[in-house]
PDB file of N, CA, C and O in Angstrom:
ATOM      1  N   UNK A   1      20.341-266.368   9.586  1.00  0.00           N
ATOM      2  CA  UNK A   1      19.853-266.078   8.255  1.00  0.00           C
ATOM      3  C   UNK A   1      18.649-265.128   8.317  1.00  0.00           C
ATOM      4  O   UNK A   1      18.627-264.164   7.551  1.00  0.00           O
ATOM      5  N   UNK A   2      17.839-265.300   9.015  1.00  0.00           N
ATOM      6  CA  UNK A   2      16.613-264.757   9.520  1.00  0.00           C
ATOM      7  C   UNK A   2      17.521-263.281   9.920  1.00  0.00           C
ATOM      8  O   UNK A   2      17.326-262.210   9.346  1.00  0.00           O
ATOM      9  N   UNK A   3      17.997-263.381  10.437  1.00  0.00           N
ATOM     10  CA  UNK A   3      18.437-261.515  10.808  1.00  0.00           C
ATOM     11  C   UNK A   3      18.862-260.879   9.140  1.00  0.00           C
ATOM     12  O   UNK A   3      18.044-260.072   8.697  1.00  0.00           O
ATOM     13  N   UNK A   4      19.574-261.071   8.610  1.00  0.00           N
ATOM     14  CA  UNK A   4      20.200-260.872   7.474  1.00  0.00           C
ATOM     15  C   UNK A   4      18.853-260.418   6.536  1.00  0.00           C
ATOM     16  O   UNK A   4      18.670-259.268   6.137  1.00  0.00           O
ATOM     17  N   UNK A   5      18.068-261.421   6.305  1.00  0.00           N
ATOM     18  CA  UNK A   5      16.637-261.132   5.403  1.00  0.00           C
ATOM     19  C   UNK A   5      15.960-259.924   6.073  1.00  0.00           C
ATOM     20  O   UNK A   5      15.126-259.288   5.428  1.00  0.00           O
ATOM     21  N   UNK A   6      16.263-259.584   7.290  1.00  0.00           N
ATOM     22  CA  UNK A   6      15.384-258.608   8.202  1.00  0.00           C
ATOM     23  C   UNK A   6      16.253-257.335   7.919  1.00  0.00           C
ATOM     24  O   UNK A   6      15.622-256.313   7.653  1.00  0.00           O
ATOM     25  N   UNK A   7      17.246-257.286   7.936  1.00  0.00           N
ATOM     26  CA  UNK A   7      17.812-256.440   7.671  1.00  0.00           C
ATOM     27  C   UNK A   7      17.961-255.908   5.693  1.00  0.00           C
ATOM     28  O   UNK A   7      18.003-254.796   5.167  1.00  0.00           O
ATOM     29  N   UNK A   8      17.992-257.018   5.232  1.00  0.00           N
ATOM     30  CA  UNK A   8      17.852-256.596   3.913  1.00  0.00           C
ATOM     31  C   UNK A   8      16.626-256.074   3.786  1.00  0.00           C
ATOM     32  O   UNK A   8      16.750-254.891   3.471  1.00  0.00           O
ATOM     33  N   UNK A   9      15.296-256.443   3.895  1.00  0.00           N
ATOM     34  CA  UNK A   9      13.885-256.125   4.190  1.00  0.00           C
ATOM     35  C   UNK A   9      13.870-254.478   4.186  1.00  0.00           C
ATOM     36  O   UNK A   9      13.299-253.735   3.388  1.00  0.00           O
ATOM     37  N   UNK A  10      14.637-254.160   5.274  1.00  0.00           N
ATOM     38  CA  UNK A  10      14.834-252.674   6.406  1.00  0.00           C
ATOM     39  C   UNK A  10      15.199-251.555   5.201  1.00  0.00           C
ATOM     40  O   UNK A  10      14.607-250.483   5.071  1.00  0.00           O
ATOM     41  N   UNK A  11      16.349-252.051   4.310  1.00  0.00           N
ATOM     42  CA  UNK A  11      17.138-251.517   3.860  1.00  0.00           C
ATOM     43  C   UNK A  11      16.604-251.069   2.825  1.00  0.00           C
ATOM     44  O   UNK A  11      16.893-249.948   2.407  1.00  0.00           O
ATOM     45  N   UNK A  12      15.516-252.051   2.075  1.00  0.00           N
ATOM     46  CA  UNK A  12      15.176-252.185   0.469  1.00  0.00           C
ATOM     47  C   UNK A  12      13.995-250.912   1.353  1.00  0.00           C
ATOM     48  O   UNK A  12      13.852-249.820   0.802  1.00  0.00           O
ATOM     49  N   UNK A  13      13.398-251.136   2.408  1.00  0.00           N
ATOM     50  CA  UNK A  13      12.158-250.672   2.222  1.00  0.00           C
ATOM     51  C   UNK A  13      13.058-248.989   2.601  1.00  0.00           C
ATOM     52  O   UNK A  13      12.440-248.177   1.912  1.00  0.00           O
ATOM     53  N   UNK A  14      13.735-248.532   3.062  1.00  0.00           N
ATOM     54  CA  UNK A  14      14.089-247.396   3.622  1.00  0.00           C
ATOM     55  C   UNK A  14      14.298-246.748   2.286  1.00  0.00           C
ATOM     56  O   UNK A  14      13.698-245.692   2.089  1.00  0.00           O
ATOM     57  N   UNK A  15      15.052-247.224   1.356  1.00  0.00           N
ATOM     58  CA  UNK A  15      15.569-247.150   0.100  1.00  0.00           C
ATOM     59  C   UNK A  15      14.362-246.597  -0.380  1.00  0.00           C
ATOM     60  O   UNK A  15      14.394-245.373  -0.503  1.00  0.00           O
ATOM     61  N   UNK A  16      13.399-247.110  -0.659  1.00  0.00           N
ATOM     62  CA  UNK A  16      12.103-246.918  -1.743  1.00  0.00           C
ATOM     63  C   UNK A  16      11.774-245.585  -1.222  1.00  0.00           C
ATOM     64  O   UNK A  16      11.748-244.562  -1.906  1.00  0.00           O
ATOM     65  N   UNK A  17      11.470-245.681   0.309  1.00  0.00           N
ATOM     66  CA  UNK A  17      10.996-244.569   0.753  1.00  0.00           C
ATOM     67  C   UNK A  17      11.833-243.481   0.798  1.00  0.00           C
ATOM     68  O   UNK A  17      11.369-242.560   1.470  1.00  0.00           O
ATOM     69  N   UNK A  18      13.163-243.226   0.196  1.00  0.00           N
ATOM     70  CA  UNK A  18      13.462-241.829   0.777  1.00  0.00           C
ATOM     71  C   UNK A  18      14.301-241.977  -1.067  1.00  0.00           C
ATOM     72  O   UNK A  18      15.390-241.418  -1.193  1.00  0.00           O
ATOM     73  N   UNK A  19      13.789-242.615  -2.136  1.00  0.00           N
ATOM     74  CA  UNK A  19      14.193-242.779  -3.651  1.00  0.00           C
ATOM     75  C   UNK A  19      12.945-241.700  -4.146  1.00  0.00           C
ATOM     76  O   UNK A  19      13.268-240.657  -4.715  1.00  0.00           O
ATOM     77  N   UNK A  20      11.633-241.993  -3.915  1.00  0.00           N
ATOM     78  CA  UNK A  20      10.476-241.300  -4.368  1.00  0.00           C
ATOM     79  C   UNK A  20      10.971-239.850  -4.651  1.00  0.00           C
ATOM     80  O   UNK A  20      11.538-239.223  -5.546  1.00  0.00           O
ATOM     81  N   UNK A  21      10.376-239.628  -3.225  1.00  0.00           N
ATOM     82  CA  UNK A  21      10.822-237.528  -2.974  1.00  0.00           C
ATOM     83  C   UNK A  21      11.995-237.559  -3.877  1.00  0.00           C
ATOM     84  O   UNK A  21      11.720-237.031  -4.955  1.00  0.00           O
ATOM     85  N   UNK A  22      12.802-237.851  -3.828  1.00  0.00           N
ATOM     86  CA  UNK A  22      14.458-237.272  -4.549  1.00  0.00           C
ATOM     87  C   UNK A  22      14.081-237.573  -5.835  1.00  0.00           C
ATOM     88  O   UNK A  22      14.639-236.720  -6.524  1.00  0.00           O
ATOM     89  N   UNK A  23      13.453-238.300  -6.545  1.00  0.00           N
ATOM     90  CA  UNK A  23      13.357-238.825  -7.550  1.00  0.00           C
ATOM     91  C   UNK A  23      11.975-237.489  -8.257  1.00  0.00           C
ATOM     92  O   UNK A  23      12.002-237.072  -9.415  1.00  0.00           O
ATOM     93  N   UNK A  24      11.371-237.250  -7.654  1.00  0.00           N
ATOM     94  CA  UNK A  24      10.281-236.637  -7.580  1.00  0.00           C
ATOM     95  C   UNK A  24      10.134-234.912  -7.656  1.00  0.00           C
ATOM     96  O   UNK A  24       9.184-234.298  -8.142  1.00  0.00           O
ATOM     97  N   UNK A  25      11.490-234.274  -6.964  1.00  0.00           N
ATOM     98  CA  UNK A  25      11.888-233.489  -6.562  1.00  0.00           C
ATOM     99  C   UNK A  25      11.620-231.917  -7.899  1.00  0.00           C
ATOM    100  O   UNK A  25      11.953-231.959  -9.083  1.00  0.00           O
ATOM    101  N   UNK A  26      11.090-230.967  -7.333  1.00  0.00           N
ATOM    102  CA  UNK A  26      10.946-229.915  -8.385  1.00  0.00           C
ATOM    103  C   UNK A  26      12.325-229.422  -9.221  1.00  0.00           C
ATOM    104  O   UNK A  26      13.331-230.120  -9.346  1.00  0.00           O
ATOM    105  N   UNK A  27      12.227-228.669  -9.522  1.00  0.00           N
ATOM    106  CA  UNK A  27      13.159-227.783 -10.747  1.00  0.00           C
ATOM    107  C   UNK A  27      14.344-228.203 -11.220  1.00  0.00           C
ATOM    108  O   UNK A  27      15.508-227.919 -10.938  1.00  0.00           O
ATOM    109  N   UNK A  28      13.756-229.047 -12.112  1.00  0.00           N
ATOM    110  CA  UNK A  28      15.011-229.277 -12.907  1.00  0.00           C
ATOM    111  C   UNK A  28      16.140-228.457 -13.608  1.00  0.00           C
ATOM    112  O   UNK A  28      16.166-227.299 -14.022  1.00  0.00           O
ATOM    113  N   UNK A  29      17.138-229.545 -13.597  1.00  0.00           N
ATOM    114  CA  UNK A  29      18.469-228.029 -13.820  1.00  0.00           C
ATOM    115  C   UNK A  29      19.174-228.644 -14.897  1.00  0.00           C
ATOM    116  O   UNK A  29      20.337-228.291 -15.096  1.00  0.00           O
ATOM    117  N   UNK A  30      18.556-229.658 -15.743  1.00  0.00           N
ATOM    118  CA  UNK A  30      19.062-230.551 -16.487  1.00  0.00           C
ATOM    119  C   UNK A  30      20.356-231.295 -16.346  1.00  0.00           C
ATOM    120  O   UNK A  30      21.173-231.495 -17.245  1.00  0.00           O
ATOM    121  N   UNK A  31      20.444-231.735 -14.904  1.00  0.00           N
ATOM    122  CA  UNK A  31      21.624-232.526 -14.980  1.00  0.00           C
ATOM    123  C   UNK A  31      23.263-231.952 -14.559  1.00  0.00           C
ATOM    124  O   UNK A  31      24.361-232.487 -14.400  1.00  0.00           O
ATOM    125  N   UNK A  32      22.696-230.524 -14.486  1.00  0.00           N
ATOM    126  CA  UNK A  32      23.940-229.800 -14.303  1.00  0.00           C
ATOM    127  C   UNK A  32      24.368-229.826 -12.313  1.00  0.00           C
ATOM    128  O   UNK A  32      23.597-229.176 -11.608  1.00  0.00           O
ATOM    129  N   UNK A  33      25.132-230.308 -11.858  1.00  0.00           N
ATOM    130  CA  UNK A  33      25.733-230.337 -10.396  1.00  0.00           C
ATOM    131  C   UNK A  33      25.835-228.822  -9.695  1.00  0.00           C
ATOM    132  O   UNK A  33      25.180-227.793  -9.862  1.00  0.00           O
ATOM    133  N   UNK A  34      26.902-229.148  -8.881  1.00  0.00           N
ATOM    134  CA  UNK A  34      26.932-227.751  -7.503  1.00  0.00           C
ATOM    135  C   UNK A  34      27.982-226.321  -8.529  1.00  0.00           C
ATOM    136  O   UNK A  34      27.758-225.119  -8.673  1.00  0.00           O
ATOM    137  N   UNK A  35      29.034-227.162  -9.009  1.00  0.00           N
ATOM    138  CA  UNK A  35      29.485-226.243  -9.499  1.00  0.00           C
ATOM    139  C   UNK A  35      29.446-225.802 -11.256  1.00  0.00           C
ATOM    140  O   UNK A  35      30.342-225.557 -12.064  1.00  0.00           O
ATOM    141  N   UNK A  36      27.889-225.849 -11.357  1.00  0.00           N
ATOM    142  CA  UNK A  36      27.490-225.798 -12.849  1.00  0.00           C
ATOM    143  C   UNK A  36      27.228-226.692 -14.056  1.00  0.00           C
ATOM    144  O   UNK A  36      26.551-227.704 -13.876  1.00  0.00           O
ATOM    145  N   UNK A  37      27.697-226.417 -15.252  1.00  0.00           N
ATOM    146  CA  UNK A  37      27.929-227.595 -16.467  1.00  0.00           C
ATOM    147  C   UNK A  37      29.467-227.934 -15.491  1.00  0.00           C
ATOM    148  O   UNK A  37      30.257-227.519 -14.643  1.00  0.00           O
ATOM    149  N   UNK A  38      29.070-229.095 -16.476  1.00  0.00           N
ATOM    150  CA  UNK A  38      30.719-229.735 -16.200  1.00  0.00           C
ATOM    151  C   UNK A  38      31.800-229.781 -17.445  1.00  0.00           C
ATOM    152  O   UNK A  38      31.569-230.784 -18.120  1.00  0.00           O
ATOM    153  N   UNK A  39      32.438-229.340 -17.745  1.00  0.00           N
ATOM    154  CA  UNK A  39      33.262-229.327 -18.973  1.00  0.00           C
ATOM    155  C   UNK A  39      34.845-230.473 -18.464  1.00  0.00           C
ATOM    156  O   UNK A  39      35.209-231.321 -17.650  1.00  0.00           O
ATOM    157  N   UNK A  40      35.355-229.571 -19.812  1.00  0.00           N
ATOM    158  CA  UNK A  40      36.766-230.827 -19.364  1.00  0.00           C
ATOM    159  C   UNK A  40      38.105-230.134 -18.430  1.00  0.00           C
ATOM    160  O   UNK A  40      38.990-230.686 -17.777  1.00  0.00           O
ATOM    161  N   UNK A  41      37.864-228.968 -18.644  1.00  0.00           N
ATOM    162  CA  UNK A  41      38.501-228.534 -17.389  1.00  0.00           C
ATOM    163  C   UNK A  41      38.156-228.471 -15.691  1.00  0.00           C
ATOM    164  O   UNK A  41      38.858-227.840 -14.901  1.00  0.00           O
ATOM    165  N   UNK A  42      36.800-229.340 -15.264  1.00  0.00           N
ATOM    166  CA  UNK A  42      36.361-229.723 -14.132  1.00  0.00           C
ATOM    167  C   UNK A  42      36.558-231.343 -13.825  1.00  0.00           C
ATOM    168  O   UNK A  42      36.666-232.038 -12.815  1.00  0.00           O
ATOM    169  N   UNK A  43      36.545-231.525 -15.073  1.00  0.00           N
ATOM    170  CA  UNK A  43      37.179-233.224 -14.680  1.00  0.00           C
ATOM    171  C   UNK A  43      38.713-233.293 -14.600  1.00  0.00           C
ATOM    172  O   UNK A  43      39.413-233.640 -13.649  1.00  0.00           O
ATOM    173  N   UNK A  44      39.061-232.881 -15.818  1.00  0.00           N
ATOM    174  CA  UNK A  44      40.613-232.755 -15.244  1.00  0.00           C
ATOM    175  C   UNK A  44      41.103-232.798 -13.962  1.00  0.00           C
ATOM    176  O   UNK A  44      41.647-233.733 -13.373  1.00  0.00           O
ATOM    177  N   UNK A  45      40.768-231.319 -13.475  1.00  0.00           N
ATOM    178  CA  UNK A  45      41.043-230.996 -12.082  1.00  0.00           C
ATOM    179  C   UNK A  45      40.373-231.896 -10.595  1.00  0.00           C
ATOM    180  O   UNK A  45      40.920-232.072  -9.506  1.00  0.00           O
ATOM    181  N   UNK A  46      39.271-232.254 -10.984  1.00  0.00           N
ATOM    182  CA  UNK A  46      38.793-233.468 -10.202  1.00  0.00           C
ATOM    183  C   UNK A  46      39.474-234.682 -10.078  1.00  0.00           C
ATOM    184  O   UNK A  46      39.747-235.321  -9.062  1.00  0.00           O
ATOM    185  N   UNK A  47      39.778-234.976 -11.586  1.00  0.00           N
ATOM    186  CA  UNK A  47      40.532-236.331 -11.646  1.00  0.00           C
ATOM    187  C   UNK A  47      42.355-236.432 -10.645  1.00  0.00           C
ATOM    188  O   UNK A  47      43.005-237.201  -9.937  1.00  0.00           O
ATOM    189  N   UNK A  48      42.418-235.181 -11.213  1.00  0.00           N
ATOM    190  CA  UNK A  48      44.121-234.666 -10.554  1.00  0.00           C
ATOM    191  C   UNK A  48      43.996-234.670  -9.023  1.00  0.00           C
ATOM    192  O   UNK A  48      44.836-235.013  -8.192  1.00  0.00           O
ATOM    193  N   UNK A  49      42.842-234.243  -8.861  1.00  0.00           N
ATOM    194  CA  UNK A  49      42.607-233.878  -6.835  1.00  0.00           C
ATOM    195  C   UNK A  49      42.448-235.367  -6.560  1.00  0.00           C
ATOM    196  O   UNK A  49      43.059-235.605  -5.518  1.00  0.00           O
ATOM    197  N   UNK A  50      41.864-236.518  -7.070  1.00  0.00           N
ATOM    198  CA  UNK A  50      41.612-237.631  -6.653  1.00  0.00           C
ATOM    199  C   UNK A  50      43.075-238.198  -6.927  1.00  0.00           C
ATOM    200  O   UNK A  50      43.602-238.410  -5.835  1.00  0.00           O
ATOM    201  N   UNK A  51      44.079-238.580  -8.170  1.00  0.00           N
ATOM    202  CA  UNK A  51      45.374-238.726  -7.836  1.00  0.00           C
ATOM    203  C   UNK A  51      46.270-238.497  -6.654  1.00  0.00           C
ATOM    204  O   UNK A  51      46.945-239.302  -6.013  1.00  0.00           O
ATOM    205  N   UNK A  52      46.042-236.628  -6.462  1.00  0.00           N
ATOM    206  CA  UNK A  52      47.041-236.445  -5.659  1.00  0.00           C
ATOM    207  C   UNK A  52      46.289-236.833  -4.029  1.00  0.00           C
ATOM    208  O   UNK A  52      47.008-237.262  -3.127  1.00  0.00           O
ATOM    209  N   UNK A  53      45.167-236.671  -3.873  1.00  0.00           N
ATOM    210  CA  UNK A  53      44.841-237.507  -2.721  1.00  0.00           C
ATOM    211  C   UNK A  53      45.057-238.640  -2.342  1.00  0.00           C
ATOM    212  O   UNK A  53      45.097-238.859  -1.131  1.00  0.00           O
ATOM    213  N   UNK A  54      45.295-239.879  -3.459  1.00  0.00           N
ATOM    214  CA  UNK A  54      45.941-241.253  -3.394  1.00  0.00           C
ATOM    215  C   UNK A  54      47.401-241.338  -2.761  1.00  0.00           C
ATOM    216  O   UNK A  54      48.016-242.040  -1.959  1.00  0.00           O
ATOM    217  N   UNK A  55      47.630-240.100  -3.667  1.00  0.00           N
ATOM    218  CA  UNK A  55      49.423-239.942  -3.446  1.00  0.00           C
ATOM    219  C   UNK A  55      49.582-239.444  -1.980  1.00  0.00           C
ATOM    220  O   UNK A  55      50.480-240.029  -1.374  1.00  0.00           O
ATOM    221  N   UNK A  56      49.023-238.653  -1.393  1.00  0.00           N
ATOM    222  CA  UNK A  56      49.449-238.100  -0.271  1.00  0.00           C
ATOM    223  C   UNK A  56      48.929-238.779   0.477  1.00  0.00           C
ATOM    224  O   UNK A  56      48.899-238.161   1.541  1.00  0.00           O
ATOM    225  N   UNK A  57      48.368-239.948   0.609  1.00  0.00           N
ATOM    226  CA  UNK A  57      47.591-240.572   1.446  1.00  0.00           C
ATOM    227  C   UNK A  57      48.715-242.045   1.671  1.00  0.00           C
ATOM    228  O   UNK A  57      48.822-242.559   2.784  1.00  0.00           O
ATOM    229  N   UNK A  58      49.352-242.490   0.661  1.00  0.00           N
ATOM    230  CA  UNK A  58      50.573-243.558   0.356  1.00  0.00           C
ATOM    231  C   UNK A  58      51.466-242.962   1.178  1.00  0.00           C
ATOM    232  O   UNK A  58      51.663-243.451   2.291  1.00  0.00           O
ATOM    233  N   UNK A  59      52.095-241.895   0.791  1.00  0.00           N
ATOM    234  CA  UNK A  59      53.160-240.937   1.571  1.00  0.00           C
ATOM    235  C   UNK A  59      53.000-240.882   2.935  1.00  0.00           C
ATOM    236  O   UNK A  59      53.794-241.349   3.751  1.00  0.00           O
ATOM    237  N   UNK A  60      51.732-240.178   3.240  1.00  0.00           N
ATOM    238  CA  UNK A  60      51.481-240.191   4.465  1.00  0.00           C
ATOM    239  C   UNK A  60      51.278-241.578   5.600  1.00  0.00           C
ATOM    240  O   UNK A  60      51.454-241.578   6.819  1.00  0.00           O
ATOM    241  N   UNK A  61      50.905-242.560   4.817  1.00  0.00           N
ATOM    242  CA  UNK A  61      51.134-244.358   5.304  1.00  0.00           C
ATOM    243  C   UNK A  61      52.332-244.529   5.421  1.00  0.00           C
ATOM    244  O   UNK A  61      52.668-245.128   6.443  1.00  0.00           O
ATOM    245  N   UNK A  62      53.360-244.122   4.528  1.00  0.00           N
ATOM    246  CA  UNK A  62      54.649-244.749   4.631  1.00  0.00           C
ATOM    247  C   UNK A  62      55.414-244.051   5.754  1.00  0.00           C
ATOM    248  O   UNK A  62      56.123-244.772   6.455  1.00  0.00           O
ATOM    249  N   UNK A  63      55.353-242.462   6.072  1.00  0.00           N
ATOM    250  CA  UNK A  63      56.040-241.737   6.801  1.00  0.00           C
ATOM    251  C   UNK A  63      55.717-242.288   7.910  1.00  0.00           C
ATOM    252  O   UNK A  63      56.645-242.577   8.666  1.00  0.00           O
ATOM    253  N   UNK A  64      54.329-242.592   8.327  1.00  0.00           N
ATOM    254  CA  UNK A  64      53.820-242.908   9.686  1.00  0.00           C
ATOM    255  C   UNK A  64      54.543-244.515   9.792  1.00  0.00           C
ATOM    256  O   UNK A  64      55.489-244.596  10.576  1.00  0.00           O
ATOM    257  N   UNK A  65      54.158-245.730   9.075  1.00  0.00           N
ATOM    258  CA  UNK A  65      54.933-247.149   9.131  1.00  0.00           C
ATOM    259  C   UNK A  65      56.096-246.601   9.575  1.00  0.00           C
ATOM    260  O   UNK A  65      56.276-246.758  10.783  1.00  0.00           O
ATOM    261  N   UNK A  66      57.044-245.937   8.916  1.00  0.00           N
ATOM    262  CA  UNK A  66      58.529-246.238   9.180  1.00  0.00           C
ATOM    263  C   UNK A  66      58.707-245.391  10.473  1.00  0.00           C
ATOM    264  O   UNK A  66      59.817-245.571  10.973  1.00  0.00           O
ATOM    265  N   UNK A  67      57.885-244.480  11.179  1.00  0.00           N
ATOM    266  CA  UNK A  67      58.074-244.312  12.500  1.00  0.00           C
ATOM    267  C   UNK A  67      57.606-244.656  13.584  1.00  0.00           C
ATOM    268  O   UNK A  67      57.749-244.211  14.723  1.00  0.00           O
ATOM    269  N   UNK A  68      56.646-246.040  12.884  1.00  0.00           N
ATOM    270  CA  UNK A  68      56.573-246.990  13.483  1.00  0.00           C
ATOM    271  C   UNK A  68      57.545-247.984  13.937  1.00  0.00           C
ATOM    272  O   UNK A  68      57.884-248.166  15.107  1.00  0.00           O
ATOM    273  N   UNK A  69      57.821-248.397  13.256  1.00  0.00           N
ATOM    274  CA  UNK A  69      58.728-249.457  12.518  1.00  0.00           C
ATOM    275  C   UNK A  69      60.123-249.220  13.486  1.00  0.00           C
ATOM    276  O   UNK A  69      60.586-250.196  14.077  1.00  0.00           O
ATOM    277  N   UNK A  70      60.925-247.548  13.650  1.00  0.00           N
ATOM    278  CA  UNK A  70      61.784-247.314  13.896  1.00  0.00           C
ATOM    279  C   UNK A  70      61.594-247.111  15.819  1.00  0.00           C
ATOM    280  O   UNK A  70      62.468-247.162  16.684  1.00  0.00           O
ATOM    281  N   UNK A  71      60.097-246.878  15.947  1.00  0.00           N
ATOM    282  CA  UNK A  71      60.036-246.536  17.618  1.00  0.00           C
ATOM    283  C   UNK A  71      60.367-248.343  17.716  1.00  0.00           C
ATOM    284  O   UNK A  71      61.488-248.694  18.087  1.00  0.00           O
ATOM    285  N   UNK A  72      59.534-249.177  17.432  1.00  0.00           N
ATOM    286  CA  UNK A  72      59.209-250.759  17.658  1.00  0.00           C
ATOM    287  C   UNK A  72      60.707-251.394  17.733  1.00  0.00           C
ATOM    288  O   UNK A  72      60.976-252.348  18.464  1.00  0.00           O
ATOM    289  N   UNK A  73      61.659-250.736  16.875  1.00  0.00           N
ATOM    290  CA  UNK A  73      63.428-251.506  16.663  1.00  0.00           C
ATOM    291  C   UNK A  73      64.000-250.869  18.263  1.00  0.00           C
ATOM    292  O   UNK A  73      64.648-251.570  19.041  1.00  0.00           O
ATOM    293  N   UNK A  74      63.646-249.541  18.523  1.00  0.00           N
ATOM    294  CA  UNK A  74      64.648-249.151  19.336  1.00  0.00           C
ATOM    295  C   UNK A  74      63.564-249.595  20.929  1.00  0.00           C
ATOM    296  O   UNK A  74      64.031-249.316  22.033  1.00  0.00           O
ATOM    297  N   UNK A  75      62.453-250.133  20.840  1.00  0.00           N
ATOM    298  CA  UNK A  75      61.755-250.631  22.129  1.00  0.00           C
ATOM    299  C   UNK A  75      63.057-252.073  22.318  1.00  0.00           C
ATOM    300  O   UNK A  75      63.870-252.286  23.217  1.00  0.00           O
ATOM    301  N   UNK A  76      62.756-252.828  21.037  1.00  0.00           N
ATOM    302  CA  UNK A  76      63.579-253.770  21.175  1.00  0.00           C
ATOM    303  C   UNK A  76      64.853-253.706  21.640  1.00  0.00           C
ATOM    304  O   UNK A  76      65.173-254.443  22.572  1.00  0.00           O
ATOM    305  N   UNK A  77      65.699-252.898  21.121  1.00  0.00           N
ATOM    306  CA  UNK A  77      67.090-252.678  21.438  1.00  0.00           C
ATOM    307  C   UNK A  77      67.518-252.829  23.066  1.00  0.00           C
ATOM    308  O   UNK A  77      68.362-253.532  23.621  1.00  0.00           O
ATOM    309  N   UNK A  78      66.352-251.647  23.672  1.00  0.00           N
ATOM    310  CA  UNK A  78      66.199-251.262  24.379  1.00  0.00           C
ATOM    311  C   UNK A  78      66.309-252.581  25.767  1.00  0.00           C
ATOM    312  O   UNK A  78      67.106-252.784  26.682  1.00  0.00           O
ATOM    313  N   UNK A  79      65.377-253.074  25.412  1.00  0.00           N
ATOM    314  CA  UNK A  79      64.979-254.226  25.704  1.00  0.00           C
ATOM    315  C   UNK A  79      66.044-255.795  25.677  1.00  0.00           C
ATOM    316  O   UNK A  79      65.967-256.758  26.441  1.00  0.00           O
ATOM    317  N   UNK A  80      66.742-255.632  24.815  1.00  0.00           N
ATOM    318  CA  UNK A  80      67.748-256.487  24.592  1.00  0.00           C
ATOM    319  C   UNK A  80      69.105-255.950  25.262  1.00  0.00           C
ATOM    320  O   UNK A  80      70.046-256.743  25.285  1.00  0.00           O
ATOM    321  N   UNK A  81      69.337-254.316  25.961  1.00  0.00           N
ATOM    322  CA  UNK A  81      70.249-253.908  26.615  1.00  0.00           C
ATOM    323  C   UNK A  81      69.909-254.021  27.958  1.00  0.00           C
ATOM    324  O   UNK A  81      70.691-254.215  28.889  1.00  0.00           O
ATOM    325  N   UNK A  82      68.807-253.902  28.008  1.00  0.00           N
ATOM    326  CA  UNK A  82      68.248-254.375  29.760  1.00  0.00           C
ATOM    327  C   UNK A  82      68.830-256.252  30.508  1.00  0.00           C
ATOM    328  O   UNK A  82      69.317-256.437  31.623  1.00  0.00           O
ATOM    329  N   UNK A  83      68.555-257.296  29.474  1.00  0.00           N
ATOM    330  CA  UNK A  83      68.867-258.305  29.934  1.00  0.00           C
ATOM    331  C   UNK A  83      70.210-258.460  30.251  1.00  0.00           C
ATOM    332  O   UNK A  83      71.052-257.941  29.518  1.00  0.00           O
ATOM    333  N   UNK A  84      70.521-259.066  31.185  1.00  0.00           N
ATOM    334  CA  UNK A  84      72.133-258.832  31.637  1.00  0.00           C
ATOM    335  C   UNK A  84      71.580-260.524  32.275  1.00  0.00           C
ATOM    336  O   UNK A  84      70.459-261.018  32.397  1.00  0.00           O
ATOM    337  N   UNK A  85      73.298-261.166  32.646  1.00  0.00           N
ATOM    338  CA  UNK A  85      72.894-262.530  33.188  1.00  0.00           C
ATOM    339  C   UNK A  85      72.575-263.860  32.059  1.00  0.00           C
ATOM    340  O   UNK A  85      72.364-263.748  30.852  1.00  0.00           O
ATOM    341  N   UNK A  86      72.609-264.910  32.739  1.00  0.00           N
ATOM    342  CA  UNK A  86      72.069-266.016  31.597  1.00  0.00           C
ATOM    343  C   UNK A  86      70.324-265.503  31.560  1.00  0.00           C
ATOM    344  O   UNK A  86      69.527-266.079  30.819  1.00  0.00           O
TER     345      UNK A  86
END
C-alpha cells in the first residue's frame, strides 16, 4: 500500500510541476490547434480517419487470427500423420 501512495505522491507532484509552465505559457491563439480553426469539415474527416482506423485494424486482426488458426490446424494434422503404431 505504502508503494502505491508513493507513487501516487510522484505522479500528483510531477503533474503540478510540468501543469504550471503549460498552463502559463505566452501567446495565445485562442484555442485554435496545429491545423488552424476547426470547422466541420476537420471533424468530419477526423472522425472518418478514426472509423476507418478501427476498421482496418479488425481486418487486419482477423487476416492475421485466421493465419494463425490455419498454420496451428495443419501443425496438428501434421502431427496426427506422424503417429503410426498403438
Amino acid at each position: 500500500m505504502r508503494r502505491i501512495a508513493t507513487t501516487f505522491a510522484l505522479s500528483l507532484a510531477s503533474v503540478l510541476l510540468l501543469a504550471g509552465p503549460a498552463m502559463a505559457a505566452e501567446g495565445n491563439d485562442n484555442g485554435e490547434g496545429l491545423v488552424g480553426e476547426t470547422d466541420d469539415k476537420i471533424v468530419t474527416f477526423f472522425s472518418l480517419g478514426v472509423v476507418l482506423f478501427f476498421v482496418a485494424v479488425v481486418i487486419l486482426g482477423t487476416v492475421i487470427q485466421n493465419a494463425l488458426e490455419k498454420r496451428k490446424q495443419r501443425r496438428k494434422a501434421a502431427h496426427l500423420r506422424s503417429r503410426t503404431g498403438w
